[in-house]
C-alpha positions as CSV (number, residue, x, y, z in Angstrom):
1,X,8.5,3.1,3.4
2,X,6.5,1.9,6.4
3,X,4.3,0.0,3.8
4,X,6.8,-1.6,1.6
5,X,8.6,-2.7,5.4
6,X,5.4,-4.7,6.1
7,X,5.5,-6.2,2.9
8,X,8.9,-7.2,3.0
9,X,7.9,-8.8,6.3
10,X,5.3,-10.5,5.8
11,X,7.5,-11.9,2.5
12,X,10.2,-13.1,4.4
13,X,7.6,-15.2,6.9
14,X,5.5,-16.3,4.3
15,X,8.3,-17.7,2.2
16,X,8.7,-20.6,4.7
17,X,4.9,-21.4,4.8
18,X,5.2,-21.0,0.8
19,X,7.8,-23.9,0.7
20,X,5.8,-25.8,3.4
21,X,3.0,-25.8,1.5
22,X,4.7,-26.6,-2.2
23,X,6.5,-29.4,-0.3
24,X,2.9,-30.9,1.1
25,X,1.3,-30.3,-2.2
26,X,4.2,-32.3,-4.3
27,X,5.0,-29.4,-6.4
28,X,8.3,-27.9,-6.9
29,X,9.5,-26.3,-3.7
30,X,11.4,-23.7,-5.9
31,X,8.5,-22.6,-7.8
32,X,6.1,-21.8,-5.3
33,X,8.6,-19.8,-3.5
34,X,9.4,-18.1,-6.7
35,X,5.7,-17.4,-7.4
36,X,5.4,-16.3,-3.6
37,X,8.7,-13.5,-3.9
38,X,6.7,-12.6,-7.4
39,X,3.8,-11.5,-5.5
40,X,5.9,-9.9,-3.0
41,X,7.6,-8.3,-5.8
42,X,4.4,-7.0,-7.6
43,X,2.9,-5.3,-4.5
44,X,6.2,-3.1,-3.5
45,X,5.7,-2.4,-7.2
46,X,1.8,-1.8,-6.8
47,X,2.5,0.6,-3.3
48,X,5.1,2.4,-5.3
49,X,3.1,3.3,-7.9
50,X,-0.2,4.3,-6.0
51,X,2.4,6.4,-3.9
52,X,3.3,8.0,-7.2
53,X,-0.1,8.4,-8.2
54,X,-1.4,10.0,-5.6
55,X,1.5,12.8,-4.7
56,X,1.0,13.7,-8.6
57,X,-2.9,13.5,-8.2
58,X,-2.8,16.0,-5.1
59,X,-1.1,18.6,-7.5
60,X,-4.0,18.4,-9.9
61,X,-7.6,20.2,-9.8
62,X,-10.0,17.8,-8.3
63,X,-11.5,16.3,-11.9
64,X,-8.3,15.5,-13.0
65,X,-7.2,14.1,-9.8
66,X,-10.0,12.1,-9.9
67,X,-9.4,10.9,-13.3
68,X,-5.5,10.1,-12.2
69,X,-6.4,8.4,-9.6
70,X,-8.8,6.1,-11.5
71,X,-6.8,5.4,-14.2
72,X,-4.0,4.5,-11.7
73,X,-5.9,1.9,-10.3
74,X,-7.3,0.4,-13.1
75,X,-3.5,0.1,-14.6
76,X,-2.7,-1.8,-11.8
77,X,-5.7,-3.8,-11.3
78,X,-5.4,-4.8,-15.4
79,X,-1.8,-5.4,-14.5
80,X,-2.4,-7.9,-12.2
81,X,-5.1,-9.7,-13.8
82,X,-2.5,-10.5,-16.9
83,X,-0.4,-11.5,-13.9
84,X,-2.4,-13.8,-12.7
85,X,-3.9,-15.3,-15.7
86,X,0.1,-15.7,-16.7
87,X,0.4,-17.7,-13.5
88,X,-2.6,-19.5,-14.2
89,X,-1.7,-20.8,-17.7
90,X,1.4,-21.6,-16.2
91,X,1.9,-25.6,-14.8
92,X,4.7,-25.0,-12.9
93,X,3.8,-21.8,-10.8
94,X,1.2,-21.1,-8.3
95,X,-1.4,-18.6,-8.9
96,X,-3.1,-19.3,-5.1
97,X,1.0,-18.0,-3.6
98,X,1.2,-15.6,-5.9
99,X,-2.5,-13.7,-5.0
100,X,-1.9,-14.3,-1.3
101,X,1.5,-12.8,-1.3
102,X,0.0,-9.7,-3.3
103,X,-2.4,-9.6,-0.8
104,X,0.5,-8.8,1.9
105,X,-0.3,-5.0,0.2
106,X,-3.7,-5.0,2.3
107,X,-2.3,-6.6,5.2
108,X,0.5,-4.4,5.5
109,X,-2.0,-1.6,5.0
110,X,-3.8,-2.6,8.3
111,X,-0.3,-3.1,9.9
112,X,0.8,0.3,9.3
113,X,0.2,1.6,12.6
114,X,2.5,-0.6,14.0
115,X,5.1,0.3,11.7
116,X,4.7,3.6,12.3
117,X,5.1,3.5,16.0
118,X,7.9,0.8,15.3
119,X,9.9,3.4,13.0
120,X,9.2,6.0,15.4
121,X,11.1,4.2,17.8
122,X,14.0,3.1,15.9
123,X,14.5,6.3,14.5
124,X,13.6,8.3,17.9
125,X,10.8,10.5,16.4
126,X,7.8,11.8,17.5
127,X,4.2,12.2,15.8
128,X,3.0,16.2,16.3
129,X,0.2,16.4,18.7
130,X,-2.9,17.0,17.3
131,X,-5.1,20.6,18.6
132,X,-9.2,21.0,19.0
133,X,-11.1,22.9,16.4
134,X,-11.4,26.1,18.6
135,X,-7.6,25.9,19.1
136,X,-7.1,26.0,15.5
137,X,-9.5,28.0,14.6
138,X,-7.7,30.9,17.1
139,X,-4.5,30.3,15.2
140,X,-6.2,30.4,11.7
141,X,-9.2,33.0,12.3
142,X,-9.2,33.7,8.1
143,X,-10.1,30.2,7.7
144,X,-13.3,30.7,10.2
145,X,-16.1,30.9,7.9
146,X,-18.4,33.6,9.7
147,X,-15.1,36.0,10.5
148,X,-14.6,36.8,6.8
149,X,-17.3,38.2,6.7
150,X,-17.1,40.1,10.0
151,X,-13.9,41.5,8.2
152,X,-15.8,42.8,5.3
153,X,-18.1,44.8,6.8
């Protein structure tokens, strides 16, 4: 939720430099905000499904997870290439808004923090501390590699 927020975001400020830009550049105002709000679009879509991906990849043995995870990625990578070769053949829409709306995925990514802490906030939660190695290691002595043995003997 905190990515898709940042996407949104960064959508909703972008869309005026979108039609700034298609105004300066004599194209159709209308289209390059449309092909702006389609790259928006696409990377709510693409966070979705990597989302997806991964909780169903973190079920699976590590080969298969592996493989999930690889083929997730290359789904959306092909997706977006037919995307972009669509907006390319196109004369009316603009591949260049399209890619650097997309692109609000990885800046949104780097942003997270932020809307962590701002979602924190507004919804007046708190992030668990985080404990040493030696403190967890005294709540979880099993997981200590050198007392299972201990135990055996």
């Amino acid at each position: 939720m905190e990515l898709e927020t940042g996407i949104v975001f960064i959508g909703i400020a972008g869309i005026f430099f979108a039609g700034l830009a298609g105004y300066a550049s004599e194209k159709n105002v209308f289209w390059m905000c449309f092909s702006w709000g389609f790259g928006i679009v696409t990377a709510c879509v693409s966070a979705l499904d990597m989302y997806n991906v991964l909780d169903k990849a973190l079920d699976l043995p590590e080969k298969e997870a592996r493989r999930k995870i690889y083929f997730g990625y290359l789904k959306r990578y092909v997706i977006l290439g037919v995307l972009i070769a669509i907006f390319c053949i196109a004369e009316r829409l603009s591949p260049i808004a399209f890619f650097v709306a997309y692109m609000s995925l990885k800046i949104s990514a780097y942003l997270q923090p932020l809307t962590h802490k701002a979602y924190n906030s507004f919804f007046g939660e708190k992030d668990p501390e985080s404990i040493s190695q030696e403190e967890y290691d005294a709540l979880h002595p099993e997981l200590v590699p050198g007392n299972e043995r201990e135990g055996t003997r």
